[in-house]
C-alpha positions as CSV (number, residue, x, y, z in Angstrom):
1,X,-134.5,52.9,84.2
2,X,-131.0,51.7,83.6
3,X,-130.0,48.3,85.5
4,X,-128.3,50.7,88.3
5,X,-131.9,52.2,89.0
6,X,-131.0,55.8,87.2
7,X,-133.2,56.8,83.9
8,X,-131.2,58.0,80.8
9,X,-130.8,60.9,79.1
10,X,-133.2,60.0,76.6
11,X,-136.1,58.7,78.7
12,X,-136.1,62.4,80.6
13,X,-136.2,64.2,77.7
14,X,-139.6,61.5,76.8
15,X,-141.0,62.4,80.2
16,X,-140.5,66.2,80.2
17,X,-141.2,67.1,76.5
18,X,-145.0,67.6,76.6
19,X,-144.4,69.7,79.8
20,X,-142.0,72.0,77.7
21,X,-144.2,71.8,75.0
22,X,-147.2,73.4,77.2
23,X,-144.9,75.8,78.6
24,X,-143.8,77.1,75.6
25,X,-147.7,77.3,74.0
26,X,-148.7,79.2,77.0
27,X,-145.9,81.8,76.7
28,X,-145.7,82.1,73.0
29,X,-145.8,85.9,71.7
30,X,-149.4,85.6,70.4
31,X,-150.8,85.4,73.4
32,X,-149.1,88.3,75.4
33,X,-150.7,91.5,75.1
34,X,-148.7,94.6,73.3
35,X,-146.8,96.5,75.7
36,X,-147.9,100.3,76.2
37,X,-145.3,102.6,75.6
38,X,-144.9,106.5,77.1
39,X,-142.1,108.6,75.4
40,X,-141.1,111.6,77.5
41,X,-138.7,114.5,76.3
42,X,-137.8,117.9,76.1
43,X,-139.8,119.4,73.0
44,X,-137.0,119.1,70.6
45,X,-135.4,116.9,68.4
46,X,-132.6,115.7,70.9
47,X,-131.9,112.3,72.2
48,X,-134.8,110.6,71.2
49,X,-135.4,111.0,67.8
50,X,-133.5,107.5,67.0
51,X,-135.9,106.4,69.1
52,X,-139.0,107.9,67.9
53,X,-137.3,106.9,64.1
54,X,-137.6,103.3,65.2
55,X,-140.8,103.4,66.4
56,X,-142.0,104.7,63.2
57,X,-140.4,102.5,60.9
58,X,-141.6,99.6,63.2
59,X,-144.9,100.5,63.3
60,X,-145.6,100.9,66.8
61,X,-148.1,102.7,68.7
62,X,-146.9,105.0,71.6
63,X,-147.4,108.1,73.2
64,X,-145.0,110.7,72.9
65,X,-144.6,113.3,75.4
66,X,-142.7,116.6,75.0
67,X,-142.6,118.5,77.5
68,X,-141.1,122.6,78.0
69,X,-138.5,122.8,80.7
70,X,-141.0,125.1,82.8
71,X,-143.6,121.5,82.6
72,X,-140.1,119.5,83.6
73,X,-139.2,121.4,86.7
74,X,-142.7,121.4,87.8
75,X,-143.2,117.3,87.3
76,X,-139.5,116.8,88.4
77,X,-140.2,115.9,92.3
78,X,-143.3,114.1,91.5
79,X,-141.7,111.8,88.3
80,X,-141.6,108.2,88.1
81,X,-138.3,109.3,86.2
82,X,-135.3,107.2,87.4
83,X,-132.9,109.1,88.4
84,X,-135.1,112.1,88.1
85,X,-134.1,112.8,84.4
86,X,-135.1,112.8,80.6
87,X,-135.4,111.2,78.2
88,X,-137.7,108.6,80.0
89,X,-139.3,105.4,78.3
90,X,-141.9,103.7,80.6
91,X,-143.1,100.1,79.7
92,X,-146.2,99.4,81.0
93,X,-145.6,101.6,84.0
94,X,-141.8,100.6,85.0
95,X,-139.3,103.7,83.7
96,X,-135.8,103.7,82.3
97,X,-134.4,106.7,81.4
98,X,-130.8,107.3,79.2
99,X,-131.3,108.0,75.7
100,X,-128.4,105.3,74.5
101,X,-130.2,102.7,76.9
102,X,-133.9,103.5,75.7
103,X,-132.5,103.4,72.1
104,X,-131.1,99.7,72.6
105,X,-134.4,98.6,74.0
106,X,-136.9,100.2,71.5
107,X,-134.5,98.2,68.6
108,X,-134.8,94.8,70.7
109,X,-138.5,94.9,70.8
């Protein structure tokens, strides 16, 4: 503490450093689990083939679903599609649909 009672800059960072430390151990990526990934579509090569592309060149494991349009309007009321459309990624169970916004997401990960 500083001779007007307040701690410095430099004795916080002292105090908190080993609790960031463990934080960041704890969350580090080799300890999460890979996510699973669901591909749905229209059997064709439409909107997601960037995204299947990049999931082949990045070697990662998902399922891809193709579906007729008979299979689509039959699933349609029942989906877990947002907004009720395809293309659909789900991530370990939560959906986002929109080809461009799938794409984006598959090249983050």
């Amino acid at each position: 503490l500083t001779s007007t009672g307040h701690s410095t800059a430099t004795e916080n960072l002292c105090r908190y450093s080993p609790t960031v430390f463990s934080f960041s151990q704890r969350t580090s990526p080799q300890h999460k689990m890979a996510p699973k990934y669901k591909l749905t579509d229209f059997n064709a090569r439409l909107h997601t083939e960037v995204s299947r592309l990049m999931f082949a060149a990045a070697g990662v494991e998902y399922e891809d679903v193709r579906l007729e349009r008979a299979e689509w309007r039959a699933l349609k009321g029942n989906s877990r599609a947002p907004m009720g459309q395809l293309p659909m990624l789900e991530v370990d169970g939560q959906g986002m649909c929109q080809s461009g916004a799938i794409a984006r997401y598959v090249a983050r990960e």
